[in-house]
C-alpha positions in Angstrom: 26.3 -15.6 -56.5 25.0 -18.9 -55.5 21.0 -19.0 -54.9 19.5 -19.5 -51.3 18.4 -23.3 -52.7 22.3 -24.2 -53.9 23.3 -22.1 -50.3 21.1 -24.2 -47.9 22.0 -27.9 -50.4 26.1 -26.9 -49.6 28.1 -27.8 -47.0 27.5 -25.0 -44.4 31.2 -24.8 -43.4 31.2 -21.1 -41.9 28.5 -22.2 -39.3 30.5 -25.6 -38.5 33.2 -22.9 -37.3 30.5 -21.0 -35.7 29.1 -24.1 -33.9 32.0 -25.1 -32.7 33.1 -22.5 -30.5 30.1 -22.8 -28.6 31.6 -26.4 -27.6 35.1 -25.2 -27.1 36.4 -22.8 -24.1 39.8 -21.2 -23.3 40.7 -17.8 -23.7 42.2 -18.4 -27.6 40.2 -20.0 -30.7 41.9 -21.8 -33.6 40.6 -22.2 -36.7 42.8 -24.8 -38.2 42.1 -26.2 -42.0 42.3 -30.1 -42.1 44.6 -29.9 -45.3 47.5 -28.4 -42.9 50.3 -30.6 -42.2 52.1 -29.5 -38.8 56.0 -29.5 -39.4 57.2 -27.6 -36.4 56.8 -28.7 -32.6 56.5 -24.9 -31.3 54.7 -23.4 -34.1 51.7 -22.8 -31.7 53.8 -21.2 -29.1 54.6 -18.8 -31.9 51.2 -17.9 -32.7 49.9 -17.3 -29.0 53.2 -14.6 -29.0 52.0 -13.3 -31.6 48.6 -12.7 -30.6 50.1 -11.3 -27.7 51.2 -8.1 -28.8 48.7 -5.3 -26.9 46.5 -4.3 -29.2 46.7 -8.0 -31.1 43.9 -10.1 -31.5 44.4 -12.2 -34.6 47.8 -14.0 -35.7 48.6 -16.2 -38.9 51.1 -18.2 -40.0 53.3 -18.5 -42.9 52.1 -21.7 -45.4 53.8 -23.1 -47.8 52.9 -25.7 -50.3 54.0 -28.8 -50.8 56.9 -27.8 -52.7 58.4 -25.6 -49.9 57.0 -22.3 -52.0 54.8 -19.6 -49.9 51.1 -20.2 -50.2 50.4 -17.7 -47.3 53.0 -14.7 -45.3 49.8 -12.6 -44.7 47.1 -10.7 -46.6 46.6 -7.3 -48.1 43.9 -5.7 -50.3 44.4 -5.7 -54.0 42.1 -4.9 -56.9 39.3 -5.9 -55.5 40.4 -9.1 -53.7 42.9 -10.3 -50.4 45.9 -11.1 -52.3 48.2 -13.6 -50.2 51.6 -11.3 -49.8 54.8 -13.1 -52.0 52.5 -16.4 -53.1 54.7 -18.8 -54.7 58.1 -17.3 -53.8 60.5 -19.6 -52.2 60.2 -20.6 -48.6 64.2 -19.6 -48.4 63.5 -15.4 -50.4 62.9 -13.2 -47.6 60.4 -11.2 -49.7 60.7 -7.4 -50.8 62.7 -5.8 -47.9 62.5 -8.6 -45.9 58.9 -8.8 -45.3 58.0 -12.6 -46.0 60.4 -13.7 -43.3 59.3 -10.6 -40.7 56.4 -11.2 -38.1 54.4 -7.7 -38.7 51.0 -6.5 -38.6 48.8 -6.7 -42.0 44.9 -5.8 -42.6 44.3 -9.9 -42.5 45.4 -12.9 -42.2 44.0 -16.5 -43.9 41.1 -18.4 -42.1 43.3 -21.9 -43.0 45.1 -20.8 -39.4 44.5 -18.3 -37.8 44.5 -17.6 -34.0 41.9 -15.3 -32.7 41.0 -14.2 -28.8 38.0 -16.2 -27.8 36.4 -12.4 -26.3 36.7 -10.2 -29.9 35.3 -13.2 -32.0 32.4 -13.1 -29.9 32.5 -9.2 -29.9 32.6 -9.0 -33.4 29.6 -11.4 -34.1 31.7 -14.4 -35.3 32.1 -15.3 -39.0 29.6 -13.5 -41.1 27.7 -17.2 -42.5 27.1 -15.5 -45.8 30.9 -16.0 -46.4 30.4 -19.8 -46.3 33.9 -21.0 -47.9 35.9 -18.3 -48.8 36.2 -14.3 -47.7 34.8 -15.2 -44.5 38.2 -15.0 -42.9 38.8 -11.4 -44.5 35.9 -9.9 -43.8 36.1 -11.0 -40.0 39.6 -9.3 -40.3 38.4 -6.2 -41.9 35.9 -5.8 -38.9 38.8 -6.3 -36.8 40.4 -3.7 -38.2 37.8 -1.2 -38.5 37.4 -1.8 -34.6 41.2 -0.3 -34.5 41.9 -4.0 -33.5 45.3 -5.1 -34.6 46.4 -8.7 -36.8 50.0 -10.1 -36.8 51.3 -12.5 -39.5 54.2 -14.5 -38.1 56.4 -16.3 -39.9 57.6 -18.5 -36.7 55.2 -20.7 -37.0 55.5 -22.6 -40.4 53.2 -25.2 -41.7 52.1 -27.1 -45.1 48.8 -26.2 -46.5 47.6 -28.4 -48.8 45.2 -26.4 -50.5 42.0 -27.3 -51.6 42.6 -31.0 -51.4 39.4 -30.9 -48.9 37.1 -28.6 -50.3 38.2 -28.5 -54.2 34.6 -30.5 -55.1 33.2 -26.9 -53.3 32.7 -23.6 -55.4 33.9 -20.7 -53.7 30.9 -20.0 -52.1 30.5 -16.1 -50.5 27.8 -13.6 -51.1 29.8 -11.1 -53.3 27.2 -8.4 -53.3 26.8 -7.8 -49.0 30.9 -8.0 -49.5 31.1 -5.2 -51.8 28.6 -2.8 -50.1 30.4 -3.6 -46.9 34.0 -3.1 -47.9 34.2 -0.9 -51.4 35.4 1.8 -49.1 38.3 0.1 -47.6 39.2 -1.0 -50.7 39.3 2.6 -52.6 40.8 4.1 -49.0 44.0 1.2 -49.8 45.4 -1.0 -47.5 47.0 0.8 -44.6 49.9 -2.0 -44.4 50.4 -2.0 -47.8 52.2 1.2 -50.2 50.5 2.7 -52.5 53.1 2.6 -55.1 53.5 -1.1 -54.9 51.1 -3.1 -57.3 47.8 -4.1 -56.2 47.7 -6.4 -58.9 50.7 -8.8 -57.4 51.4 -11.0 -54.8 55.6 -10.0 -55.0 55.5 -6.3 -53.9 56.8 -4.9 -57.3 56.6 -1.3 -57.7 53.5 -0.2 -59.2 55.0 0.9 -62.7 51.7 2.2 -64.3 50.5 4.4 -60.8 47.1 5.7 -60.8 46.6 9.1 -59.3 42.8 10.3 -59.1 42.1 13.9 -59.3 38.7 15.3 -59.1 38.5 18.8 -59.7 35.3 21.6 -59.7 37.7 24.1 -61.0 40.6 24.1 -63.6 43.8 22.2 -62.2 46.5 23.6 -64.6 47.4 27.9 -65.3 46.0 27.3 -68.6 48.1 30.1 -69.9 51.0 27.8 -69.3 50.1 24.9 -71.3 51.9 25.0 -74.8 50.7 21.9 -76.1 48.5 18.4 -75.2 50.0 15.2 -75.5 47.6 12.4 -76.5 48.4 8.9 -76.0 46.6 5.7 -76.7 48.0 3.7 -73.4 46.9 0.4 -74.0 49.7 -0.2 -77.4 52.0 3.4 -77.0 52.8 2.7 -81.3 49.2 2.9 -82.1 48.7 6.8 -81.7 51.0 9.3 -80.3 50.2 13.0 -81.3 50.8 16.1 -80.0 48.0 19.2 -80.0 48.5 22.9 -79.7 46.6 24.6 -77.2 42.9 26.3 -77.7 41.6 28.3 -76.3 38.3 27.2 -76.9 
């Protein structure tokens, strides 16, 4: 985590945003990165639809690279991190059931453009300035959310995000201690937009083939009468030990 001196010496890009929405009025904010490259004439017409929806508050677009792959068809929690949903899959592969190409709601959306009502970004205390170049734009969705306010991805309005060719001198700045404490439970509670059984640890939506089920348990969980034997299996290399135990009773 970066100290209060190499905090202060950065560039405070959070607050910038901050700043200027005291200079700006309407009833709609966007926070546009200056590495997007516009594409579409109505793209912002699809976003202020979007946001539209009751209940809506926050829309995001679909990015793609350079290259006409996905860089950004909305966010959902993985281990640990906001993992951009089917990153790197073709602009022209509708994702897993569709989803890449379908406007629907998700837990967040990216900061590089997002559309946000000028009345909950105030309500909500704006971007948290301890976030000062990335996860800034998560948490501020996450607080949506936990206000039961709703975010819509839409993939009507396409643009080219040229990432970090702005801000690749810049480390990725956020205080990752205050963004633990906040959101470790939203994390371990899963995404509510997002399956369980699908794999937290891709952007594609494959099935989770190695699920994790925890079970905590003050009491026995099994008849123990009814367990012959105990399977032992070392699960990181399934050759290197495989052995079967009978039961004891003791």
């Amino acid at each position: 985590m970066p100290t209060r001196s190499s905090r202060s010496a950065a560039v405070q890009l959070v607050a910038l945003n901050n700043q200027a929405v005291e200079l700006a009025d309407g009833e709609f904010l966007l926070f546009l990165n200056d590495d997007i490259e516009i594409i579409e004439s109505d793209w912002l017409d699809a976003m202020l639809e979007a946001v539209s929806w009751p209940g809506t508050v926050i829309a995001g677009a679909r990015l793609l690279y350079p290259n006409r792959t996905i860089q950004h068809a909305g966010m959902f929690l993985g281990d640990g991190i906001g993992r951009h949903a089917f990153r790197h899959a073709d602009a022209t592969d509708p994702g897993y059931f569709g989803l890449a190409s379908t406007q629907r709601e998700t837990i967040a959306v990216t900061g590089a453009c997002m559309l946000v009502r000028r009345a909950v970004f105030e309500q909500l205390g704006r971007f948290d300035e301890a976030h000062n170049v990335v996860n800034n734009d998560l948490d501020f969705c996450l607080r949506a959310h936990r206000a039961g306010l709703r975010t819509v991805y839409t993939p009507h309005a396409t643009l080219i995000h040229h990432e970090l060719s702005s801000r690749d001198h810049l480390p990725d700045d956020h205080d990752t201690a205050k963004f633990t404490r906040e959101w470790r439970s939203q994390f371990a509670a899963g995404d509510p937009y997002f399956n369980p059984r699908l794999s937290r640890y891709s952007d594609d939506y494959r099935a989770d083939d190695e699920g994790i089920k925890v079970m905590y348990g003050g009491h026995p969980l099994l008849d123990r009468a009814s367990v012959k034997s105990i399977l032992a299996v070392k699960v990181d290399h399934i050759g290197d030990f495989v052995t079967s135990l009978p039961r004891s009773d003791d």
